[in-house]
C-alpha positions in Angstrom: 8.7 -23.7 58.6 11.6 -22.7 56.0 14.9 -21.0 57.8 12.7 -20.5 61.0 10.4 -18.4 59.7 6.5 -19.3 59.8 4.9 -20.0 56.1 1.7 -19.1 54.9 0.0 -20.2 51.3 -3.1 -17.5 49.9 -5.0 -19.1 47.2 -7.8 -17.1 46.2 -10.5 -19.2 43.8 -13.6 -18.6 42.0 -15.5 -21.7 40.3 -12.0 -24.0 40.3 -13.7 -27.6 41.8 -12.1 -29.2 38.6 -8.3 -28.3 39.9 -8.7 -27.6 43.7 -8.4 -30.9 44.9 -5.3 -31.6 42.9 -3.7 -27.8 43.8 -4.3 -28.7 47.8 -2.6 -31.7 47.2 0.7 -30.5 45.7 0.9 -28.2 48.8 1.3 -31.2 51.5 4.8 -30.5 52.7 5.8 -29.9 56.1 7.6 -26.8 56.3 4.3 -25.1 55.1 2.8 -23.7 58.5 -1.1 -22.5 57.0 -3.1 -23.1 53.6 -5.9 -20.2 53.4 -8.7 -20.7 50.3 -10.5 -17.6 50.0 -13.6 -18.8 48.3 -14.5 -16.0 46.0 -18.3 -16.3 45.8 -17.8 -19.5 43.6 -21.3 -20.8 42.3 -19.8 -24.7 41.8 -18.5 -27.2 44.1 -15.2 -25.5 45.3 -16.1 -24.5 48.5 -17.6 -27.9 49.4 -14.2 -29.3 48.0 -11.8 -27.2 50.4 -14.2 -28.4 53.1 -13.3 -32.1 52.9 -9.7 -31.0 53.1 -7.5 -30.0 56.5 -6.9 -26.5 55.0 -8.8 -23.3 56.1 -11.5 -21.4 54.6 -12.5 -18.0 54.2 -15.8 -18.3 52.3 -17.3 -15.3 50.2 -20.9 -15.6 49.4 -20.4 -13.3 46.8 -17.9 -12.4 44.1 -15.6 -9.7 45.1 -12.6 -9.8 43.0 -9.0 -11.0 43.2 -7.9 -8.1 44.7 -10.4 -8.2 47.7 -10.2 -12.0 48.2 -6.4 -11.9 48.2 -5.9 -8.7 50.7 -8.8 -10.7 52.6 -6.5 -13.7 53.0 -3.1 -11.7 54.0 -4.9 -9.9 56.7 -6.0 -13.3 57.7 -2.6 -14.8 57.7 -0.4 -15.9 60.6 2.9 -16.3 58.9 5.8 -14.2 58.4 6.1 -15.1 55.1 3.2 -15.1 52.6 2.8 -16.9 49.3 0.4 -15.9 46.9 -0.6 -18.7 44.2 -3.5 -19.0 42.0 -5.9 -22.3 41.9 -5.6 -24.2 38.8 -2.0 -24.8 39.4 -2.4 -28.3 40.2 0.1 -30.8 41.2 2.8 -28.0 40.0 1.7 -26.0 43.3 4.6 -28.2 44.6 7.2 -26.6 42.8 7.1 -23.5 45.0 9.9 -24.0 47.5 12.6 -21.9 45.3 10.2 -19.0 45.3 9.8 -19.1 49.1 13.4 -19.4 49.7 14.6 -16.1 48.8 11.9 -14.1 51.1 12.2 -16.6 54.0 16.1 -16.5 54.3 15.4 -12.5 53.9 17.6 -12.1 50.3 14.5 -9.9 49.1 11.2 -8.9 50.6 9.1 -10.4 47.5 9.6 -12.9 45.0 7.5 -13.4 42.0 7.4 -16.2 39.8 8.1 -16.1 36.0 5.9 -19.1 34.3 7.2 -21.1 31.2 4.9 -19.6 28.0 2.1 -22.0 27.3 0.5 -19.8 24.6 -3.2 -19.0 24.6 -3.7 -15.2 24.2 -1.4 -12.8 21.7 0.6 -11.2 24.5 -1.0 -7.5 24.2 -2.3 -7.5 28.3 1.5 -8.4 29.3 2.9 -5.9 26.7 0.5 -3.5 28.0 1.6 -4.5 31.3 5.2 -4.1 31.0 4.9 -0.6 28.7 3.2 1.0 31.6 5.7 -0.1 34.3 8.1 1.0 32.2 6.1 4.7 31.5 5.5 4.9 35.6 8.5 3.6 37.2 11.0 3.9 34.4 11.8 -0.1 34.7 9.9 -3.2 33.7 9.5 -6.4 34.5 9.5 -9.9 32.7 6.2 -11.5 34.6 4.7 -8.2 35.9 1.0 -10.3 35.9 1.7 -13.5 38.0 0.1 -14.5 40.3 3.0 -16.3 42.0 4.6 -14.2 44.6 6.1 -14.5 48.0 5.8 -11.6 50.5 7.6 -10.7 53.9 5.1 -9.5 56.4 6.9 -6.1 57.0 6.3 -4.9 53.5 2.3 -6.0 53.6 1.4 -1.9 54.5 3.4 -0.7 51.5 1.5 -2.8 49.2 -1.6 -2.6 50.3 -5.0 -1.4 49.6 -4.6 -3.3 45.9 -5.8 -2.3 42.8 -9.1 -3.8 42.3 -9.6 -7.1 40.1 -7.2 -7.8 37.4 -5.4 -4.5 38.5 -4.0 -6.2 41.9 -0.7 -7.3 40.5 0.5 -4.6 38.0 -0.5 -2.0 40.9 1.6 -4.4 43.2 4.5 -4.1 40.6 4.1 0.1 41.0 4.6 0.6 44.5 7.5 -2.3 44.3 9.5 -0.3 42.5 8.1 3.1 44.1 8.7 1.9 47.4 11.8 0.6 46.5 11.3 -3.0 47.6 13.6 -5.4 46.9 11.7 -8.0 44.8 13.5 -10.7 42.5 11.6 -12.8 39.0 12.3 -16.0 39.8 12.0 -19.1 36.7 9.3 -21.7 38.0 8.0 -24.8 36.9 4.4 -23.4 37.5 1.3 -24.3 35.4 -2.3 -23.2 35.1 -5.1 -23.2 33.0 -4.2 -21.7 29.3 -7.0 -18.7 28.8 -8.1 -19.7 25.0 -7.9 -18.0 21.5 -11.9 -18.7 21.9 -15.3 -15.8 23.1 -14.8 -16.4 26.6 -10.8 -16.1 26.5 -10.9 -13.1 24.6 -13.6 -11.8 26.9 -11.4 -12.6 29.9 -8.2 -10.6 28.3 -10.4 -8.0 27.5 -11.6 -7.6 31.3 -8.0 -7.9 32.3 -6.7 -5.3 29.8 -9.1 -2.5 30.9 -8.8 -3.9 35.1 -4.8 -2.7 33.7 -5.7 0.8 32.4 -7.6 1.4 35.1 -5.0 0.3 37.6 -2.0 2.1 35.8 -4.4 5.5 35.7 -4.9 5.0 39.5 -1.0 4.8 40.1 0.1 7.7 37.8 -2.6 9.9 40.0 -1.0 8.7 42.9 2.0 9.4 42.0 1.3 13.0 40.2 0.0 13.9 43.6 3.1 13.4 45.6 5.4 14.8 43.1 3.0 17.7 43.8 3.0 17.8 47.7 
């Protein structure tokens, strides 16, 4: 529990058994209150893995998406406070107190985490990313696709449903601004998996980039619509 208020950790995962283990064990502090896995119809050993562990399991016989297997989680949560963070961070999973603090002592209503660049891909799906958060909301934002983020438990309704897949954190980013919830990009010592300059990376950007079109063509409707109303 940080500055009384109850702490829940959402990390959804699809085939991760080679950094579960480790990201689990980074998160074995005390003033976290409730660790939820969403198991997102993985076909390797990462349910079995979050199993053996103390933390709880929401297990998906099938593969649903990001998006699904994160709102799954938050409806699933107890705490007041949510975090959000991906499975391959490892031992760096640690690091997130200074993105919890902000949203616990109620600075902001969401924090979201701004990751040191570990190259990989070209930067076109972020670029993408920021261009049409800038076209939508008329701002931008300098880690609008992280997957780190902290959320009070009064704004959950405002974000939610989520853009499906890939789309789930740029559509988050929309209705931040929309809504006009304070959020703050905080520097963390986060690390994950690098997607490679290989087939299967670019195949992965490629999925993401169109899950981002898709989601930014969703929000202009939505927003077209209640300019009309």
């Amino acid at each position: 529990m940080l500055a009384g208020k109850s702490i829940s950790i959402i990390i959804p995962a699809y085939n991760e058994e080679k950094r579960i283990g480790a990201t689990l064990a980074g998160l074995e502090q005390d003033w976290i209150d409730e660790v939820i896995v969403v198991n997102d119809g993985s076909n390797d050993q990462t349910a079995e893995l979050v199993k053996r562990s103390s933390v709880s399991l929401l297990d998906l016989k099938e593969n649903h998406g990001k998006a699904a297997a994160v709102e799954l989680g938050l409806k699933k949560a107890r705490g007041a406070v949510a975090v959000l963070l991906d499975a391959d961070l490892e031992s760096t999973a640690g690091e997130l107190i200074e993105l919890v603090r902000p949203v616990a002592v109620g600075d902001v209503a969401v924090t979201v985490a701004v990751l040191p660049i570990q190259g990989g891909g070209f930067g076109l799906v972020r670029r993408l990313a920021q261009a049409g958060l800038q076209y939508l909301t008329g701002r931008t934002m300098q880690a609008p696709l992280s997957g780190q983020r902290v959320i009070a438990r009064e704004v959950f309704a405002q974000i939610m449903p989520f853009q499906p897949g890939f789309g789930l954190e740029i559509g988050m980013d929309v209705d931040l601004i929309i809504e006009g919830i304070p959020f703050q990009e905080i520097n963390c010592n986060f690390r994950h998996r690098i997607t490679g300059r290989n087939i299967s990376g670019y195949f992965h950007r490629g999925r993401q980039f169109w899950a981002i079109v898709k989601a930014l063509m969703a929000k202009k409707g939505a927003i077209d619509g209640e300019m009309v109303r």
